[in-house]
Backbone bond lengths (Angstrom), bond angles and torsions (degrees), N, CA, C in turn:
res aa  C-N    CA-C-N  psi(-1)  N-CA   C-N-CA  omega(-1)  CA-C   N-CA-C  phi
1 X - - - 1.448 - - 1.529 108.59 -
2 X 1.427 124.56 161.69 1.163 125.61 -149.70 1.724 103.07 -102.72
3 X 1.113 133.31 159.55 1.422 119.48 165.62 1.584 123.20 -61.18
4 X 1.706 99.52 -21.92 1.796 98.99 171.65 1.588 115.74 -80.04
5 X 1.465 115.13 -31.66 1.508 131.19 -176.33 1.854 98.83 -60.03
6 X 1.602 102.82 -50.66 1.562 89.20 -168.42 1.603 125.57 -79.71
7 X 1.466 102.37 -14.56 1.587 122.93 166.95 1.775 87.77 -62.14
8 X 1.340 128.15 -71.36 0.918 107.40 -163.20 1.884 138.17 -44.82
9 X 1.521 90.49 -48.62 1.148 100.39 174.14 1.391 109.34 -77.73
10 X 1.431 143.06 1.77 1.330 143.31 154.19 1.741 116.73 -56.17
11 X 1.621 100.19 -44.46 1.238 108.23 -179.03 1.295 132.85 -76.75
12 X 1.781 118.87 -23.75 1.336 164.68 149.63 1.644 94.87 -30.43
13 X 1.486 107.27 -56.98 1.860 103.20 -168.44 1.542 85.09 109.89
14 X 1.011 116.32 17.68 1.970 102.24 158.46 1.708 97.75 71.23
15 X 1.337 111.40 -174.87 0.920 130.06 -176.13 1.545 103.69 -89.26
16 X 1.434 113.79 -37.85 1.729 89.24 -174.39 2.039 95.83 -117.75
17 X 1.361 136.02 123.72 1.283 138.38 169.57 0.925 92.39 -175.14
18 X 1.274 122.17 -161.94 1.630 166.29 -158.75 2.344 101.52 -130.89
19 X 0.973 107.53 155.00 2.001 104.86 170.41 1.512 100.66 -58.99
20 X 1.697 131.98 -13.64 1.249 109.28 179.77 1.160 120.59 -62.67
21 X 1.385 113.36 -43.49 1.285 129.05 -166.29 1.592 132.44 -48.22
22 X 1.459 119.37 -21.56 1.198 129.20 165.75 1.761 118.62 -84.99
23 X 1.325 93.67 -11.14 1.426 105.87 176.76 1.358 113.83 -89.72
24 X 1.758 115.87 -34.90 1.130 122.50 152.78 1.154 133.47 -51.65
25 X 0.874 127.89 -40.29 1.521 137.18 175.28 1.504 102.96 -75.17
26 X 1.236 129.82 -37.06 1.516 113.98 -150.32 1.648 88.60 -99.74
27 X 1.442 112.11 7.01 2.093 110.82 -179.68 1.769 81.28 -100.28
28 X 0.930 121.68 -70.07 1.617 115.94 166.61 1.296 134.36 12.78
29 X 1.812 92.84 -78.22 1.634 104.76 170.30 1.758 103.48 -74.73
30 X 0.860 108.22 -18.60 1.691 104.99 -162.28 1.728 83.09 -71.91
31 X 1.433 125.42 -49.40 1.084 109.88 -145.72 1.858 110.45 -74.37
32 X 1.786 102.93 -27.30 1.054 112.18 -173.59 1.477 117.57 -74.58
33 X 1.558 115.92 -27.37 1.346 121.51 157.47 1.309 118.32 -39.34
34 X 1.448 129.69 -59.35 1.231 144.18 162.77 1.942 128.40 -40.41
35 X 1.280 89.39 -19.09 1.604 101.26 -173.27 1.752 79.34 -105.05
36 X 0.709 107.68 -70.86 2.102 109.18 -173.82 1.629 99.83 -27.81
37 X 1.522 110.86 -55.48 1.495 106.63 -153.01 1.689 95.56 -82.28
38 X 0.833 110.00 -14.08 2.026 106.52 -174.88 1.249 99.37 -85.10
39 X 1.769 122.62 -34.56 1.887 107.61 -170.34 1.663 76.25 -94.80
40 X 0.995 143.86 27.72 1.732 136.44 151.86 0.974 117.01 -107.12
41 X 1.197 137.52 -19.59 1.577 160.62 141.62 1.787 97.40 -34.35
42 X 1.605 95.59 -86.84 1.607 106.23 174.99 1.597 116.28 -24.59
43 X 1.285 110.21 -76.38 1.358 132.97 171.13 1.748 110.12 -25.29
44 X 1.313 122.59 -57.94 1.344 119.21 -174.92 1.636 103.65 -99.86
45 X 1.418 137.38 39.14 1.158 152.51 -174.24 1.448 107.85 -122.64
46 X 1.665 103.69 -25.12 1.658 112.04 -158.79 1.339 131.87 57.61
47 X 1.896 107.91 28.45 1.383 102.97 154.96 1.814 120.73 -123.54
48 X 0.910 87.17 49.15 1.847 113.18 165.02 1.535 113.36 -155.63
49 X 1.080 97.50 105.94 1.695 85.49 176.49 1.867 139.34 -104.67
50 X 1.879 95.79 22.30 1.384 100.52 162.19 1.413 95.51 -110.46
51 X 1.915 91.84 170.12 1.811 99.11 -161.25 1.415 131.35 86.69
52 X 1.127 99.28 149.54 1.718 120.16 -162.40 1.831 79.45 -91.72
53 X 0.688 120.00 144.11 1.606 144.56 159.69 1.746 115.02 -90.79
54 X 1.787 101.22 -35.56 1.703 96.62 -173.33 1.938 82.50 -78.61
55 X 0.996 110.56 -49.07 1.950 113.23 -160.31 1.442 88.85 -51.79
56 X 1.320 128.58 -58.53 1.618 115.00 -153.79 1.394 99.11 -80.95
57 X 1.656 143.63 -22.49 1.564 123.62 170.29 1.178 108.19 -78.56
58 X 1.667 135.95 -21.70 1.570 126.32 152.60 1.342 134.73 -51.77
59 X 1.889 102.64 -27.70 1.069 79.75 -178.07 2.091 111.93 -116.13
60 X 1.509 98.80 19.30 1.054 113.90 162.90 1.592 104.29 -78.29
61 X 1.216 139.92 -42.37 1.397 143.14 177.18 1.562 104.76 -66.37
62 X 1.599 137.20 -21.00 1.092 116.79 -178.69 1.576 92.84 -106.87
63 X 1.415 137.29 7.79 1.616 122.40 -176.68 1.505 89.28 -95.59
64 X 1.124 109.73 -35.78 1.591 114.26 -162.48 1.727 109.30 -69.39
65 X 1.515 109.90 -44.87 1.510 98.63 170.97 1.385 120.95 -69.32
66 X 1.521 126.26 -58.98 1.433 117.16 153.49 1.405 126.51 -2.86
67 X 1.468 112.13 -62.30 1.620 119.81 169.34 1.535 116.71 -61.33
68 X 1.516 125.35 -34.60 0.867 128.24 159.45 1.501 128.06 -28.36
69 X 1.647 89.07 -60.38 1.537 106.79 -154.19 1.633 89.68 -101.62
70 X 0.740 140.70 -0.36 1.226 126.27 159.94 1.495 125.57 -92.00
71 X 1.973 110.14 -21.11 1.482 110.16 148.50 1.200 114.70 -43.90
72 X 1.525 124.09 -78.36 1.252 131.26 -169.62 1.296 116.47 -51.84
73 X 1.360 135.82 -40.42 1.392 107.18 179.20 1.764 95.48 -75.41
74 X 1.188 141.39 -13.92 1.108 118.07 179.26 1.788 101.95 -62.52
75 X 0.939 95.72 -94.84 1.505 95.96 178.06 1.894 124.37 -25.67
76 X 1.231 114.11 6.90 1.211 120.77 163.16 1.008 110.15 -104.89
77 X 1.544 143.49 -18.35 1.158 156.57 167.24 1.432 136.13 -71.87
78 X 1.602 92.91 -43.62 1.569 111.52 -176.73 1.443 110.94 -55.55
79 X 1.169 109.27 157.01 1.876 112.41 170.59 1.607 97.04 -113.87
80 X 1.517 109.09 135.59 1.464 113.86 150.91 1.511 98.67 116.99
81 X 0.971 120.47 -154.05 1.559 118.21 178.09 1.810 100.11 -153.64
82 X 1.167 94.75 -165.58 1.632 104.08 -149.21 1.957 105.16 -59.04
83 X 1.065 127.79 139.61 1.251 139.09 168.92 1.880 95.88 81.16
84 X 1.194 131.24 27.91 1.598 128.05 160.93 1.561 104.93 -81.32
85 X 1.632 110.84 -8.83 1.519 94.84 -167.46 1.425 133.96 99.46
86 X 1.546 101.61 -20.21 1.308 105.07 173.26 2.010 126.78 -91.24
87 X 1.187 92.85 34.38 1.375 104.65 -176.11 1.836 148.66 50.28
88 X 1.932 78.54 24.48 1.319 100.83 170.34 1.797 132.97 -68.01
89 X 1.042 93.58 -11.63 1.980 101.14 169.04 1.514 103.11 -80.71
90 X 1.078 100.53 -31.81 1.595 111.32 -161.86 1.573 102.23 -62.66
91 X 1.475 98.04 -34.05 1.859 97.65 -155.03 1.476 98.44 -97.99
92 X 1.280 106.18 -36.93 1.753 101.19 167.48 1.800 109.69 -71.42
93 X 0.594 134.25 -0.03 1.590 150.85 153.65 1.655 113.10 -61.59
94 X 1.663 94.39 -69.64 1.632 112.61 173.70 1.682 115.49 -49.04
95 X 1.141 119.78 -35.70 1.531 139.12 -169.60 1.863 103.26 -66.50
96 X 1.256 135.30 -85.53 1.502 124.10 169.05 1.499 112.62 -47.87
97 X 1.427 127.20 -19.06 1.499 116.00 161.02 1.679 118.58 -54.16
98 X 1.206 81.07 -62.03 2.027 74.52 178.59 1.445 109.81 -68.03
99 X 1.440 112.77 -55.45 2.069 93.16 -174.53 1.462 104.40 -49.39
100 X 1.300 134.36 -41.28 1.287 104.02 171.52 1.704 135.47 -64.02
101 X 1.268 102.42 -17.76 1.294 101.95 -173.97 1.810 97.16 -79.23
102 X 1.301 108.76 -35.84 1.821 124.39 -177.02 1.702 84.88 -48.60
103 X 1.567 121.75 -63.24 1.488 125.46 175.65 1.525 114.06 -39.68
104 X 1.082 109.77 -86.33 1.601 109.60 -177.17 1.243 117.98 -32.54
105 X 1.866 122.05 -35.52 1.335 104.96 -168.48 2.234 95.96 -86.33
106 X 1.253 119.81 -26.50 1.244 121.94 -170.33 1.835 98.45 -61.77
107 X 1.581 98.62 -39.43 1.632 99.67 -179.75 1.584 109.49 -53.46
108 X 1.426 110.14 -44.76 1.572 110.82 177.17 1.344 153.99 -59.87
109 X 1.490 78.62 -28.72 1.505 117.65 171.75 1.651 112.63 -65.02
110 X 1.642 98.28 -52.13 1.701 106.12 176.96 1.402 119.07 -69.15
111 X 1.308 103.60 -33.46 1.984 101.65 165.04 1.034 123.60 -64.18
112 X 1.702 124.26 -38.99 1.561 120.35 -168.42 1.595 91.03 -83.56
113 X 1.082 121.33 -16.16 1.782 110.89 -179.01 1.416 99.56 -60.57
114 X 1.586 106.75 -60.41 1.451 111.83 -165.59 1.495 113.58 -60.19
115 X 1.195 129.26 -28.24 1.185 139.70 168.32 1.525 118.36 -57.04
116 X 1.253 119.77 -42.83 1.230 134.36 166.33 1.420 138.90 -50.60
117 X 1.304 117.05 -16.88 1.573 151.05 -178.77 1.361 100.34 -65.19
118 X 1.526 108.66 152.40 1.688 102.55 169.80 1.573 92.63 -93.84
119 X 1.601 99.17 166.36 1.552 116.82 -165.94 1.535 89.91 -98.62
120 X 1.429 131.56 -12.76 1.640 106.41 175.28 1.194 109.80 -113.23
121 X 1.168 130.14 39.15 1.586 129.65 160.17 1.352 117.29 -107.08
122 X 1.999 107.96 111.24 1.135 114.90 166.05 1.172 146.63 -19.49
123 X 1.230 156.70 81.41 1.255 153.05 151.34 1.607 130.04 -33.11
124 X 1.371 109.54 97.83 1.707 106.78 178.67 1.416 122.94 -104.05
């Protein structure tokens, strides 16, 4: 199966659920994106000091679109509209979960850069 086929049927609610279920999953990743990009946040802030800071805002930017895109095809999928059950609040819910988490890890990324600089090179 293809990487677009199994997104699809990820977003679908799989083969065995209820329409919540793709909505579930895609608040899931959204949420864990969000936990990745904040201890990646931490991390390039200098108040955690195990961990890559560039690895955890990369890979807060790739949990977070995933969640993205697995809201949206849910909600391109679903039948009915909000409260039928098919887990359309859920996925428009799921949707600012990941861009923020896509955020938090891009925020992290730009701190540990800046952090990374030598401290005796002039600035003009």
């Amino acid at each position: 199966m293809s990487v677009s086929g199994m997104m699809m049927v990820a977003a679908e609610g799989g083969i065995i659920g209820d329409g919540r279920t793709g909505a579930n999953l895609a608040l899931g990743v959204g949420l864990l994106g969000l936990a990745v990009g904040r201890l990646a946040l931490a991390r390039a802030g200098g108040r955690i000091s195990t961990g890559n800071a560039r690895a955890g805002g990369m890979s807060a930017i790739a949990v977070g679109t995933v969640g993205t895109i697995l809201a949206v095809l849910h909600m391109g999928t679903a039948g009915g509209g909000p409260g039928t059950g098919n887990g359309l609040v859920g996925a428009v819910l799921a949707i600012p979960l990941g861009v923020g988490a896509a955020f938090l890890g891009r925020l992290a990324l730009t701190r540990s850069r800046r952090d990374d600089r030598p401290t005796d090179r002039m600035t003009t």
